[in-house]
Legacy VTK file of the C-alpha trace (Angstrom):
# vtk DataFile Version 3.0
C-alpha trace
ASCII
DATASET POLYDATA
POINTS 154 float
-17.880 -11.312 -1.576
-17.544 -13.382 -4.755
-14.688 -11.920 -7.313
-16.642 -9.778 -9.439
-18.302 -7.678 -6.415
-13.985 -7.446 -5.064
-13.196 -6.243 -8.745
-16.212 -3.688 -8.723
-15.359 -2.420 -5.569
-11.760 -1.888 -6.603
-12.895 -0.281 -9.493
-14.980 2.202 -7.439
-12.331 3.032 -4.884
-9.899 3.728 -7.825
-12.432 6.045 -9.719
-13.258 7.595 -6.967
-9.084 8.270 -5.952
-8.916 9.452 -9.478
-11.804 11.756 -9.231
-10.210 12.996 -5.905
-6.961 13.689 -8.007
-4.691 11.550 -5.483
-4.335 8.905 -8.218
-4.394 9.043 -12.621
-4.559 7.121 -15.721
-0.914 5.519 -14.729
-2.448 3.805 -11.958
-4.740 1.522 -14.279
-1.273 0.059 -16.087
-0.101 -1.293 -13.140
-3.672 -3.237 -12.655
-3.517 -4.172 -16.204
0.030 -5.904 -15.590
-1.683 -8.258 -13.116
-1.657 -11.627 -14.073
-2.693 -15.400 -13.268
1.041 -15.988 -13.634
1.930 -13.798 -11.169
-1.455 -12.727 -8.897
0.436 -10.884 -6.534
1.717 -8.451 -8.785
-0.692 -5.301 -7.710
0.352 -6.160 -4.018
3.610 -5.992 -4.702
4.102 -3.028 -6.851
2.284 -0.946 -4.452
4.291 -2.237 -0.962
7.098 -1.750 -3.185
6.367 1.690 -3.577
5.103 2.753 -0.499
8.509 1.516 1.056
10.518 3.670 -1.573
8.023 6.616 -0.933
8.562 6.137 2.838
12.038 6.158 2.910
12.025 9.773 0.619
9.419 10.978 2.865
11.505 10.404 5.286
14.469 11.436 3.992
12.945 14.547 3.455
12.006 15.333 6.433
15.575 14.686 7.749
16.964 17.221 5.463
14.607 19.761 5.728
14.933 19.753 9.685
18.630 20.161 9.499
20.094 23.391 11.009
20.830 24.019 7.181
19.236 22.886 4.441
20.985 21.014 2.243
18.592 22.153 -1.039
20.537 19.616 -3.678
19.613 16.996 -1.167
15.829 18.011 -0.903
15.918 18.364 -4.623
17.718 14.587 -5.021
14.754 13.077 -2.736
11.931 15.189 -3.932
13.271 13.963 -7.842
12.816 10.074 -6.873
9.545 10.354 -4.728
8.133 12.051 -8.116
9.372 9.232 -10.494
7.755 6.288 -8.203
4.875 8.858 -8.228
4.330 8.812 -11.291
5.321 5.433 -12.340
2.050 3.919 -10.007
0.399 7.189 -10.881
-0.067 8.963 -7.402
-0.959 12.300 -9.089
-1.216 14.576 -5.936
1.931 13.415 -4.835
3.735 13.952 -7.944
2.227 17.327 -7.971
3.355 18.519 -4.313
7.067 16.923 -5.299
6.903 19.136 -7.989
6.641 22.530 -5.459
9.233 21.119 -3.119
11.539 21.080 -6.495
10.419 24.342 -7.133
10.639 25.737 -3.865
14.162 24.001 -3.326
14.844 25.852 -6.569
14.372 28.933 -5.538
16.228 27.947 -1.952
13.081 29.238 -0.107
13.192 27.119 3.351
9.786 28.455 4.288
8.727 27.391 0.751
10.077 24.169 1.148
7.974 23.585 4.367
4.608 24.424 3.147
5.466 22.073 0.292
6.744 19.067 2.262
3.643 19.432 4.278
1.633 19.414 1.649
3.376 16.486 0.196
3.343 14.608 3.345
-0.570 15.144 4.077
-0.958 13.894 0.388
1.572 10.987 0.912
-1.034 9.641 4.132
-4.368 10.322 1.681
-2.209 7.905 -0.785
-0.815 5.447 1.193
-4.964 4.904 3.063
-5.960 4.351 0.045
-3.482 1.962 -1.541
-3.450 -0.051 1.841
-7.486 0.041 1.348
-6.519 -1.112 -2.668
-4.244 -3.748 -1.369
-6.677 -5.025 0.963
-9.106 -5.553 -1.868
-6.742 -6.912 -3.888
-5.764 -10.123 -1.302
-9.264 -10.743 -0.953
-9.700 -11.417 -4.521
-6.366 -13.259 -4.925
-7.728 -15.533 -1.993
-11.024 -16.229 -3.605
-9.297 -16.806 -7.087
-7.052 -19.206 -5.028
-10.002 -20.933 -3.536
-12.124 -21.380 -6.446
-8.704 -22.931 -8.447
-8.691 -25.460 -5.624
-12.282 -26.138 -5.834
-11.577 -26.667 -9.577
-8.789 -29.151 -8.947
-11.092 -31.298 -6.339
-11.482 -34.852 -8.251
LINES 1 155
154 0 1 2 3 4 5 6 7 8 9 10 11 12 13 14 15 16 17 18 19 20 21 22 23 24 25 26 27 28 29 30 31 32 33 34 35 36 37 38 39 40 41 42 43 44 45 46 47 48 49 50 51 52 53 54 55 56 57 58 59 60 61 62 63 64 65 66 67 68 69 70 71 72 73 74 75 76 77 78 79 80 81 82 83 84 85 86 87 88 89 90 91 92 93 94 95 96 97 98 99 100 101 102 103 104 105 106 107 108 109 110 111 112 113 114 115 116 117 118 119 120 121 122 123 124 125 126 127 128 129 130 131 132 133 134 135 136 137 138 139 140 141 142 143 144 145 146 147 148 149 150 151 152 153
């Protein structure tokens, strides 16, 4: 595929996660940031955050299979998974952080686990999809690459 099919297709694949609700607007700035200085930008941001949301994850999951939940804890974890949410803009995560908050609140432990499962199911739909976006976006970083060289040939 020649560069501006890649870009179309990414374009598609992050409409159509933004139709889905998984992803939002905030999603676009980090594709805006991209850059010939720095290519791999996109790449990076998202590994970046899929290695923070991980670790939460997690994290979670750690605390809320404890003999006793530790709520400030859940609250803590479910707080930074929703701020690299909604830096990248993974909406539906963001969303189901915001009922584990509320459901750690309220110190509901059943609450809590319909939440985390929620947030984990919507954590795999994201983390598909980015991998899908990141595969897209070394394709076109090796056909920019390519055509540069081809550029360069004397």
């Amino acid at each position: 595929m020649v560069g501006i099919e890649l870009r179309q297709e990414q374009r598609n694949c992050v409409r159509s996660m933004k139709e889905q609700g998984i992803l939002d607007d905030h999603f676009d700035h980090v594709l805006d940031l991209r850059s010939t200085d720095n290519p791999r930008f996109v790449v990076e941001v998202i590994s970046m955050f899929l290695n923070d949301a991980e670790n939460c994850v997690a994290e979670l999951n750690r605390c809320l299979n404890q003999p006793v939940v530790n709520y400030a804890r859940v609250i803590n974890y479910a707080h930074q998974l929703k701020g690299c949410s909604s830096s990248i803009g993974a909406r539906q995560v963001n969303l189901t952080c915001r009922e584990l908050r509320n459901a750690s609140d309220a110190m509901d432990q059943d609450g809590c686990f319909e939440a985390f499962n929620k947030l984990n199911n919507a954590f795999q739909v994201l983390k598909n999809n980015l991998n899908a976006i990141t595969q897209i976006e070394r394709h076109i970083m090796a056909n920019e690459s390519r055509r540069r060289r081809r550029l360069l040939r004397p």
